[in-house]
C-alpha positions as CSV (number, residue, x, y, z in Angstrom):
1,X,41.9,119.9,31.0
2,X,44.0,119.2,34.1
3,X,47.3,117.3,33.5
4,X,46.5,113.6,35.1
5,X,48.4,112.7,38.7
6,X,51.4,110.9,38.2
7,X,51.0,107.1,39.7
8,X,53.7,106.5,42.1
9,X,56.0,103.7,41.1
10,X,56.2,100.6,42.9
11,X,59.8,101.7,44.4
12,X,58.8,104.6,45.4
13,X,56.1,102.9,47.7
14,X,58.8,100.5,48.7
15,X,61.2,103.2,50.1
16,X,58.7,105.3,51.6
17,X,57.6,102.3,53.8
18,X,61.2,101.2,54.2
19,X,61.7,105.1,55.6
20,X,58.5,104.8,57.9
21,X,59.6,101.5,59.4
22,X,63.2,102.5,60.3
23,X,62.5,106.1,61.9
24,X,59.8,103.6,64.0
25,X,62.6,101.7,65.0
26,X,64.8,104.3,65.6
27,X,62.1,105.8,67.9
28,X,61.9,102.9,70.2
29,X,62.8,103.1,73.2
30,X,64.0,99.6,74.6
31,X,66.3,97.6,77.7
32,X,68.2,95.2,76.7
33,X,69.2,92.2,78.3
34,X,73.1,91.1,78.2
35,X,74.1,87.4,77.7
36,X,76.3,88.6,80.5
37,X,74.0,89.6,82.7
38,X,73.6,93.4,82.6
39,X,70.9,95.0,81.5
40,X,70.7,98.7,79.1
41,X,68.0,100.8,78.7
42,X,68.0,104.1,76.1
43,X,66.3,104.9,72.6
44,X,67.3,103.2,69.5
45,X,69.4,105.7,67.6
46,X,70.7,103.5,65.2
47,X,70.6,99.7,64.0
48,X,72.4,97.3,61.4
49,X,72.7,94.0,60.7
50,X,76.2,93.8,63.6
51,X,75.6,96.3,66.3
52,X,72.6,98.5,67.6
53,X,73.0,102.2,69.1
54,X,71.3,103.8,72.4
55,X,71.3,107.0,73.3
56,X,70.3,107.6,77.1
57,X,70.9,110.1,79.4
58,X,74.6,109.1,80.5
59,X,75.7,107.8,76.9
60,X,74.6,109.9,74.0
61,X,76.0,106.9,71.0
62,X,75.8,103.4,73.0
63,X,77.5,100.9,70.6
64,X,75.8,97.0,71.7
65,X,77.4,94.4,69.4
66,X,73.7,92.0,68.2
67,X,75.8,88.9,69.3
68,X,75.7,89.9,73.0
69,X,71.8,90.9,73.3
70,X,70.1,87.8,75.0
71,X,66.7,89.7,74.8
72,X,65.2,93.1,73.9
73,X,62.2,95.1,75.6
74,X,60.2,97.4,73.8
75,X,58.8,99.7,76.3
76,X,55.4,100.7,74.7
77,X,52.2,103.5,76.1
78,X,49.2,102.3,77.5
79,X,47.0,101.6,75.4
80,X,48.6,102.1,72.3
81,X,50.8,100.1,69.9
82,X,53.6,102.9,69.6
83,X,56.7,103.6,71.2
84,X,56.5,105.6,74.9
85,X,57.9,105.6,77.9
86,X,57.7,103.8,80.9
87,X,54.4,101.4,80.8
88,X,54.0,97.9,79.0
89,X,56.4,95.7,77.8
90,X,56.8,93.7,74.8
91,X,60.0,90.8,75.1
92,X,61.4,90.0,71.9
93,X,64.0,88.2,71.4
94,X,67.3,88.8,69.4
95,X,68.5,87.7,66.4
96,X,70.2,84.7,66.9
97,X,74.3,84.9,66.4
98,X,75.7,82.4,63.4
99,X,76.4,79.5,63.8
100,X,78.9,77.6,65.1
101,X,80.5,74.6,63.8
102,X,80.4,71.7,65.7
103,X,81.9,71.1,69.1
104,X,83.8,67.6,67.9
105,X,85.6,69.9,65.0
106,X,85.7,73.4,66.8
107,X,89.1,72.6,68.5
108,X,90.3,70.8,65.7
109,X,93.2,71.7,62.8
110,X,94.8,69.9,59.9
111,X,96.9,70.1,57.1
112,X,97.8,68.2,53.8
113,X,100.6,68.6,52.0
114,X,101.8,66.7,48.9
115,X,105.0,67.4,46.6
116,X,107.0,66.5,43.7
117,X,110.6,67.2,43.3
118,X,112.0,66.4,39.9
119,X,115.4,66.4,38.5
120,X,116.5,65.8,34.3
121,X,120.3,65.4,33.6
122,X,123.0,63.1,33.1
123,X,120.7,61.5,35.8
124,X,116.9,61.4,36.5
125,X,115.4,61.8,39.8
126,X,111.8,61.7,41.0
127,X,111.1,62.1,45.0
128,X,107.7,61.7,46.1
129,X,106.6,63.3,49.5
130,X,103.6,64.1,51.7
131,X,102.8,65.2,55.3
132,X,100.0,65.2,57.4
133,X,99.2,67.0,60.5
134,X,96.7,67.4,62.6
135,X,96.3,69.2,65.9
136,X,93.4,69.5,68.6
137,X,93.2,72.5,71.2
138,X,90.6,72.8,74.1
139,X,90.7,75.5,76.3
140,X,89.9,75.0,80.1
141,X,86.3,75.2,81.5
142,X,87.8,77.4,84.1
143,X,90.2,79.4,82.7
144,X,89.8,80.1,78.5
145,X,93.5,81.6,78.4
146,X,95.6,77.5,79.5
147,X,94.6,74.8,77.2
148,X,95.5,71.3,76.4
149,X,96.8,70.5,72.7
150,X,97.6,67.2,71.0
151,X,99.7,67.5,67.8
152,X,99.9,64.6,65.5
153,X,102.4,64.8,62.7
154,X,103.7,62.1,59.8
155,X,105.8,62.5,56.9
156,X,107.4,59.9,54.5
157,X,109.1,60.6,51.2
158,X,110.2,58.0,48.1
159,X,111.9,58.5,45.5
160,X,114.1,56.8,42.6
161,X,117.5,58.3,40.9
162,X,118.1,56.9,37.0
163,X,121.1,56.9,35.7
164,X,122.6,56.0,31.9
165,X,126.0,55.6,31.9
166,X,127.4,54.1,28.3
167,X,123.8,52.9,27.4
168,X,123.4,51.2,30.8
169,X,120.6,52.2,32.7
170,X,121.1,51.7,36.7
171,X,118.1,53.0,39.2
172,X,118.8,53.2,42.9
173,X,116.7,54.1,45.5
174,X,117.5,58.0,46.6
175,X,114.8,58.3,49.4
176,X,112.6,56.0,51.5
177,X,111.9,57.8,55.2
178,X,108.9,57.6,57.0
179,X,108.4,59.2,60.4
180,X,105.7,60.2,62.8
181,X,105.7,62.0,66.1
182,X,102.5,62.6,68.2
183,X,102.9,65.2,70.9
184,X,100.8,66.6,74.1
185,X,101.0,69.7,76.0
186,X,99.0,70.6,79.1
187,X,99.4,74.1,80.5
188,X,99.3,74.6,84.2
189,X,100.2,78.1,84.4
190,X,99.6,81.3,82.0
191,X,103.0,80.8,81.0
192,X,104.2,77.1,82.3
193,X,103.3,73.5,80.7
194,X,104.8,70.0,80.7
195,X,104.3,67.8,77.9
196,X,105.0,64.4,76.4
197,X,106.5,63.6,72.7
198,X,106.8,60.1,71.3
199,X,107.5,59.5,68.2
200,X,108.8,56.4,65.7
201,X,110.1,55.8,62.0
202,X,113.2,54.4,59.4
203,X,115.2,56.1,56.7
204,X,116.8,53.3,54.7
205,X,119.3,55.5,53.1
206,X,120.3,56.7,56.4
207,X,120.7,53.0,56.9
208,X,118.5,53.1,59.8
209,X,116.0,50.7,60.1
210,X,113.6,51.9,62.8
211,X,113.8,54.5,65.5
212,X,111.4,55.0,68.5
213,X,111.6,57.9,71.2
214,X,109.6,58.9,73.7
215,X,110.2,61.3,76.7
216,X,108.3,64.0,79.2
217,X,109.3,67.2,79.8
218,X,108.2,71.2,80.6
219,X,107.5,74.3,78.7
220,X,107.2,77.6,78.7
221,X,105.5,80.3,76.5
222,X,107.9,82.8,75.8
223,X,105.8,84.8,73.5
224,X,101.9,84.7,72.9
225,X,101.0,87.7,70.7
226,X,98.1,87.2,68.2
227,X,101.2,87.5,65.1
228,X,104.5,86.0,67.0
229,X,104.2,82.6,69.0
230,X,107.4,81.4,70.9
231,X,108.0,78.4,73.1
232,X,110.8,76.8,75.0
233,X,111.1,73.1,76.1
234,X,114.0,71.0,78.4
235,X,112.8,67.4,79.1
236,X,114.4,63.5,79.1
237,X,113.9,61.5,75.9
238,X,114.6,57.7,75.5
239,X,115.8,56.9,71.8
240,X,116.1,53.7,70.1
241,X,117.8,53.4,66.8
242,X,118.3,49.9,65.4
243,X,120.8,50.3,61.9
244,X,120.8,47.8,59.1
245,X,125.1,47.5,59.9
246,X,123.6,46.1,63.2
247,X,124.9,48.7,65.4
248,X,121.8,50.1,67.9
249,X,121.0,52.7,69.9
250,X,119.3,52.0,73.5
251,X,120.1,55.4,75.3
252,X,118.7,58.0,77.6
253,X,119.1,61.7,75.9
254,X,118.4,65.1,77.4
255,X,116.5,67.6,75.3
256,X,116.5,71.1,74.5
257,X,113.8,72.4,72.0
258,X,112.1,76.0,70.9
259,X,109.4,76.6,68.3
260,X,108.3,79.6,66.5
261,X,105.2,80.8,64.6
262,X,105.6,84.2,63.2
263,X,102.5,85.6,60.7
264,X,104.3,87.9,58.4
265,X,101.5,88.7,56.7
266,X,98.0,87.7,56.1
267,X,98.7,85.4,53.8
268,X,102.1,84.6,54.9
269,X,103.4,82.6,58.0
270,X,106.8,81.4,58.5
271,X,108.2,78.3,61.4
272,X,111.2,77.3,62.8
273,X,111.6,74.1,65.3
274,X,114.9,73.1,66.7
275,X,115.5,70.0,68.6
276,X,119.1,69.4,70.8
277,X,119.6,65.6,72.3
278,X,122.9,65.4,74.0
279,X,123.8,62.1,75.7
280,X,123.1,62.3,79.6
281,X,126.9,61.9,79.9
282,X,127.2,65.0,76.7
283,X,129.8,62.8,74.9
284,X,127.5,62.5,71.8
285,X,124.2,64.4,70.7
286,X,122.0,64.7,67.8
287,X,120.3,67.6,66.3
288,X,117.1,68.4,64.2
289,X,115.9,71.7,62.7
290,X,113.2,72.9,60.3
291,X,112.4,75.8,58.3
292,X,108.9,76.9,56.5
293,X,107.2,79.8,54.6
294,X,104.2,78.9,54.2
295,X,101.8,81.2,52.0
296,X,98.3,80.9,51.0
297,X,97.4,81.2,47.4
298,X,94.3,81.0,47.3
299,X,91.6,79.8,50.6
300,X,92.6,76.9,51.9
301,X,95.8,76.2,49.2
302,X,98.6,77.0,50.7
303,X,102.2,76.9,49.3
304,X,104.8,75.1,51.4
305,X,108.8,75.9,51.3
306,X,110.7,73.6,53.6
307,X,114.5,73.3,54.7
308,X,115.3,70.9,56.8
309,X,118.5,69.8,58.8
310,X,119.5,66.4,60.9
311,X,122.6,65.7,62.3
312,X,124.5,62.9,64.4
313,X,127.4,62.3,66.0
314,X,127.1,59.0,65.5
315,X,125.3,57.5,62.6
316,X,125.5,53.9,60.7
317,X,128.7,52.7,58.9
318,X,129.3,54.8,55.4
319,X,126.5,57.0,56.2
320,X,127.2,61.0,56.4
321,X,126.3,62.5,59.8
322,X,124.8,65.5,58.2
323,X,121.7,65.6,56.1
324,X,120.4,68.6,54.7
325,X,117.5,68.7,52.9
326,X,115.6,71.5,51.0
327,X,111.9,71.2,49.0
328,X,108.5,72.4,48.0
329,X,105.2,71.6,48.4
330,X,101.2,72.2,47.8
331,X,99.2,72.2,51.3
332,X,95.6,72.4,51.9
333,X,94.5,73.6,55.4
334,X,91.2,72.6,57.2
């Protein structure tokens, strides 16, 4: 007897078919139709789910990203359903690109950022902070490389201090600031912009019961590569300071400022902003600077490391013209 024909398995069929339909494709020859207007024609060499590869007579490996193919044109034989040369045509249309999120959140940013610092000795302190901030870029219709941004930013901080001295317990107040600053920046120029910052807030152990500024001013973008970000910024800036030893502030102040975003890594980005207001007659000035590392953990956590400095030349009665702060924080970016 004759040994019985092995049945072929059902994965075997599978890849067989698999194989017929890809050396089909690969035998097509095509023109496609650019989203920017050209048009390519050559035979499918090669296809996957992100590009697709001609080979024509002036390009023997074509590389055309799927994303830019508004329409593809199967040039087929007369009278027959398989690939040829140069007779009818069958449109089809591409695979359509991912999608995109909205156009009301495309341009917009924000982060969250919340953080405990704790302290157990002869005394015990508990400081609460957050932060918010939220930002909103659109690039121009006629020129993608200038945009205009808005940058929203608040922070406030509370916190208590205990303290037992001879079984007496006394609890003072070690931090109650709150401050927020919303600025704008249109650029004009690949390199120029001016922009406007206002901004209000208190810090009652500053003794300083509210403070408003507001002022115009211009920028420039010193660097702009995709890891290191620089910018530089002169301008005017009103202040008011009103101080619970009833001394105020009512004053016009110049103002000098830079920023920096540096990505040190993929998963770690550190920031610097310094801020110089001299008096228009440069016989007094204040100062603030910031420091942070930020690195992400893990997705959208991000771990926060913050130093921060103010100072002024002037400040309320009793009050330290220097403050210098340093803390920590847990961020989520969206």
């Amino acid at each position: 007897m004759f040994p019985r024909p092995r049945t072929l398995s059902f994965l075997s069929i599978v890849l067989l078919l698999l194989g017929a339909r890809l050396g089909t494709a690969h035998a097509q020859n095509v023109i496609l139709y650019l989203k920017t207007g050209d048009k390519v024609g050559g035979r499918i060499i090669e296809e996957n789910t992100n590009r697709l590869v001609l080979s024509n007579s002036w390009a023997s490996a074509l590389s055309v990203p799927l994303a830019q193919i508004a329409q593809r044109e199967i040039l087929v034989a007369t009278g027959t359903n398989q690939p040829g040369g140069t007779n009818a045509l069958v449109a089809l249309k591409a695979p359509e690109p991912p999608a995109t999120p909205p156009p009301l959140f495309k341009y917009w940013k924000g982060e969250a950022e919340i953080g405990l610092d704790l302290i157990y000795s002869s005394s015990e302190q508990k400081t609460y902070r957050g932060r918010f901030k939220l930002s909103y870029e659109h690039p121009y219709a006629s020129n993608s490389t200038n945009f205009f941004r808005n940058f929203l930013d608040y922070d406030l901080s509370y916190g208590k201090t205990i303290q037992t001295v001879e079984g007496v317990k006394t609890t003072t107040t070690s931090s109650d600031r709150m401050s927020g600053s919303d600025k704008t920046t249109v650029d004009f120029d690949r390199r120029w912009y001016t922009y406007n910052l206002a901004g209000m807030g208190f810090d009652r152990i500053r003794s300083i019961d509210f403070s408003a500024e507001e002022g115009p001013g211009v920028g420039y973008h010193l660097f702009t590569t995709t890891n290191l970000t620089m910018n530089v910024e002169s301008g005017a800036n009103y202040q008011i300071q009103y101080n619970t030893d009833n001394t105020h502030t009512r004053d016009f102040f110049l103002r000098g400022a830079e920023d920096i975003t540096w990505k040190l890594s993929p998963r770690t980005t550190f920031t610097h902003k310094l801020e110089f207001f001299p008096r228009v007659n440069f016989a007094e000035f204040r100062i603030r600077t910031e420091a942070t590392v930020s690195y992400n953990l893990w997705r959208f956590v991000y771990w926060n490391f913050t130093v921060r400095d103010s100072y002024d030349t002037t400040p309320a009665a009793k009050v330290q013209g220097n403050e210098f702060e340093v803390h920590s924080a847990l961020g989520a970016k969206f």
